[in-house]
C-alpha positions as a Markdown table, in Angstrom:
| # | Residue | x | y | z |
|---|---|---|---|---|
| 1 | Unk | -7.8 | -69.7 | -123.0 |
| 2 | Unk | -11.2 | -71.8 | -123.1 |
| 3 | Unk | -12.7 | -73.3 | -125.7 |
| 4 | Unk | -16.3 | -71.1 | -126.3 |
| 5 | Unk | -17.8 | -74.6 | -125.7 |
| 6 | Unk | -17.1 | -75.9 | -122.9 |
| 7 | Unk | -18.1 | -79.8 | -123.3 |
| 8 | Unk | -17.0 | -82.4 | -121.0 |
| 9 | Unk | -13.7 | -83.7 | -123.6 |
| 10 | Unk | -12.7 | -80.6 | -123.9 |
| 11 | Unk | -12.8 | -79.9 | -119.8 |
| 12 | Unk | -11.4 | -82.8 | -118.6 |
| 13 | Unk | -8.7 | -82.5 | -121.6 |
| 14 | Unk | -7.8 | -79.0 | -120.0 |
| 15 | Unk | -7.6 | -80.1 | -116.7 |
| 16 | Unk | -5.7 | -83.2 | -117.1 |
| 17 | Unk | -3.1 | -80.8 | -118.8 |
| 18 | Unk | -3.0 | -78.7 | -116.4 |
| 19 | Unk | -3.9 | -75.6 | -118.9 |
| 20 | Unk | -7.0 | -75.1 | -116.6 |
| 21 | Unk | -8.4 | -75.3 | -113.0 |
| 22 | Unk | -11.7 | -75.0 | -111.6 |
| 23 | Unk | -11.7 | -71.7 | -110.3 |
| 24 | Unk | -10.5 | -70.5 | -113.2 |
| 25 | Unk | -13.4 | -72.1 | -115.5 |
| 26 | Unk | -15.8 | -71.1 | -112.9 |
| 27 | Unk | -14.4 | -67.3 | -113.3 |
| 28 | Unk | -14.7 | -67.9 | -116.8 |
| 29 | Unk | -18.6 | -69.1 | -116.9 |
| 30 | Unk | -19.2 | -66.0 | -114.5 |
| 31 | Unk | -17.9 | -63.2 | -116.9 |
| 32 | Unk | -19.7 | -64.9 | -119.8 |
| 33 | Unk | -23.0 | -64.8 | -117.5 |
| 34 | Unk | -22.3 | -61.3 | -116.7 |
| 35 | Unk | -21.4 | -60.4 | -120.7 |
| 36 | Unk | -24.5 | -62.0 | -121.7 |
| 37 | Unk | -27.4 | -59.7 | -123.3 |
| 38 | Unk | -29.9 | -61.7 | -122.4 |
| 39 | Unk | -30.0 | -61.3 | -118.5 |
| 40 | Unk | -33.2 | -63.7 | -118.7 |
| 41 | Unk | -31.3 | -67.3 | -119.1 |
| 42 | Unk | -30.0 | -67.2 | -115.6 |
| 43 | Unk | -33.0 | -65.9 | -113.0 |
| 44 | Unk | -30.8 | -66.7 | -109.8 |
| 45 | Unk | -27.2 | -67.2 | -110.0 |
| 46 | Unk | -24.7 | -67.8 | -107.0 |
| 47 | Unk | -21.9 | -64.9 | -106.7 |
| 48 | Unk | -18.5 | -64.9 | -107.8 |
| 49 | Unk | -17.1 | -65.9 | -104.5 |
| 50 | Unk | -19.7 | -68.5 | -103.4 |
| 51 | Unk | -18.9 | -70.4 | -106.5 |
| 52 | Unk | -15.0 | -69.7 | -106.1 |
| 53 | Unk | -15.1 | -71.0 | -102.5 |
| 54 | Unk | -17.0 | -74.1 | -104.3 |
| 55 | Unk | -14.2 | -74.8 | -106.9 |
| 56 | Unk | -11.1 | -74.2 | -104.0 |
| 57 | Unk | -13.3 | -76.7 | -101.6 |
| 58 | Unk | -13.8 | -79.6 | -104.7 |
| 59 | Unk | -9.9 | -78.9 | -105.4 |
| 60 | Unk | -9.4 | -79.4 | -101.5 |
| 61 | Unk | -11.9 | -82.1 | -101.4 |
| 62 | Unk | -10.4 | -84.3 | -104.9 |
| 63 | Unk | -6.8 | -82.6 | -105.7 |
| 64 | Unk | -6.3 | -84.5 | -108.5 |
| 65 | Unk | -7.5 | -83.2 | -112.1 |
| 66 | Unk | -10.7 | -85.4 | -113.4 |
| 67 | Unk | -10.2 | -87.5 | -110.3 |
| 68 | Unk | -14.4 | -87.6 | -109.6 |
| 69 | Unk | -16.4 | -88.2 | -112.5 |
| 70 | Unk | -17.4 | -84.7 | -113.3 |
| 71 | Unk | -14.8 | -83.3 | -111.5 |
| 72 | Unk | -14.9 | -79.2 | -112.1 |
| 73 | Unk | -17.6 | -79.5 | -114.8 |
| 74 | Unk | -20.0 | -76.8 | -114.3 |
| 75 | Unk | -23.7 | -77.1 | -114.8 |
| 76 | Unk | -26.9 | -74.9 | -114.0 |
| 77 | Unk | -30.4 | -76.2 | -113.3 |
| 78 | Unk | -33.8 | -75.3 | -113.6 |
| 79 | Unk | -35.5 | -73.1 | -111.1 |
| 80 | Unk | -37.9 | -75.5 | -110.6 |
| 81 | Unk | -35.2 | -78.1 | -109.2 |
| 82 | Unk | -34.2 | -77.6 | -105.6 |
| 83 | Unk | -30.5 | -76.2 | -104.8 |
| 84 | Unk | -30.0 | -75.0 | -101.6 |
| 85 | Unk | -28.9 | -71.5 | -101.4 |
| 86 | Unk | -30.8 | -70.4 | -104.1 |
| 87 | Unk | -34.7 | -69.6 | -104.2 |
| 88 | Unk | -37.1 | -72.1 | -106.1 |
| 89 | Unk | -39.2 | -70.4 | -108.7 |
| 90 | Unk | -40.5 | -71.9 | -111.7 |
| 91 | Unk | -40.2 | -68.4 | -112.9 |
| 92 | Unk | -43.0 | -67.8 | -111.0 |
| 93 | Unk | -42.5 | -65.2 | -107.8 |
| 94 | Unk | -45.6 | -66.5 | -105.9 |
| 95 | Unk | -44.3 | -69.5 | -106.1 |
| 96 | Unk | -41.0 | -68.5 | -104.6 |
| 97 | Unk | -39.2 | -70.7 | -101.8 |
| 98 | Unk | -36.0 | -71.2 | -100.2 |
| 99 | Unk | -34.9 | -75.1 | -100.2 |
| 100 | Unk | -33.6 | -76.2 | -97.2 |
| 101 | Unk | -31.5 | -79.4 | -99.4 |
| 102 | Unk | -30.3 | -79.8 | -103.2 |
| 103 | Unk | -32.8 | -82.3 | -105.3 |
| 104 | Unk | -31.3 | -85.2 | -104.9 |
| 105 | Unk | -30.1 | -85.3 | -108.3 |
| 106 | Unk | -28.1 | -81.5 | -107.5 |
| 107 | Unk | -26.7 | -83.7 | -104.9 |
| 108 | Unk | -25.3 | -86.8 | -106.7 |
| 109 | Unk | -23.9 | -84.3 | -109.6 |
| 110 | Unk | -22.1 | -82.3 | -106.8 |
| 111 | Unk | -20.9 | -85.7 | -105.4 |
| 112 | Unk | -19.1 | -86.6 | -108.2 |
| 113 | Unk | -17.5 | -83.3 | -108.7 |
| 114 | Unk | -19.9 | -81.4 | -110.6 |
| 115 | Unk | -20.0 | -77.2 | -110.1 |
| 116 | Unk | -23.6 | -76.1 | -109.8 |
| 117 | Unk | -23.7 | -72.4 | -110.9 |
């Protein structure tokens, strides 16, 4: 089972011993996004198997457990920071667009291992 929190320490501790894997924390962050009351905090969120494909191709990518500085470590960002696949909004809807690229800082957190959700 997973801490509530789920800080770095406690991440890389779980995945060093083996007691947890990416897709598995990635399943985990999903049902507590879809348990949530508040269906405001996350305006655009990638589904269930887009993100499990993302955790299997980091786990393809970098095998070994914490072997990338935020290796399985998810993360979510701002609708007003580019990721591609999912639209741009500053929770605004006329401001809406589809970004071709990740910002480069979505990028360099996915380099080293990061999970954007």
């Amino acid at each position: 089972m997973l801490p509530t929190v789920l800080d770095l320490a406690s991440l890389k501790d779980a995945y060093a011993s083996g007691s947890a894997n990416p897709v598995g924390v990635i399943d985990a962050v999903v049902d507590r996004i879809e348990a949530s009351s508040d269906k405001a905090v996350f305006i655009s969120v990638f589904s269930r198997g887009v993100l499990e494909a993302e955790a299997r191709a980091l786990m393809a990518r970098a095998p070994e457990p914490n072997s990338l500085p935020l290796w399985g470590i998810p993360f979510a960002v701002k609708d007003n920071i580019d990721v591609a696949g999912l639209p741009t909004t500053a929770a605004c809807p006329a401001f809406q667009y589809a970004p071709a690229a990740d910002a480069h800082a979505v990028a360099r957190l996915r380099e080293a291992g990061a999970l954007v959700v």
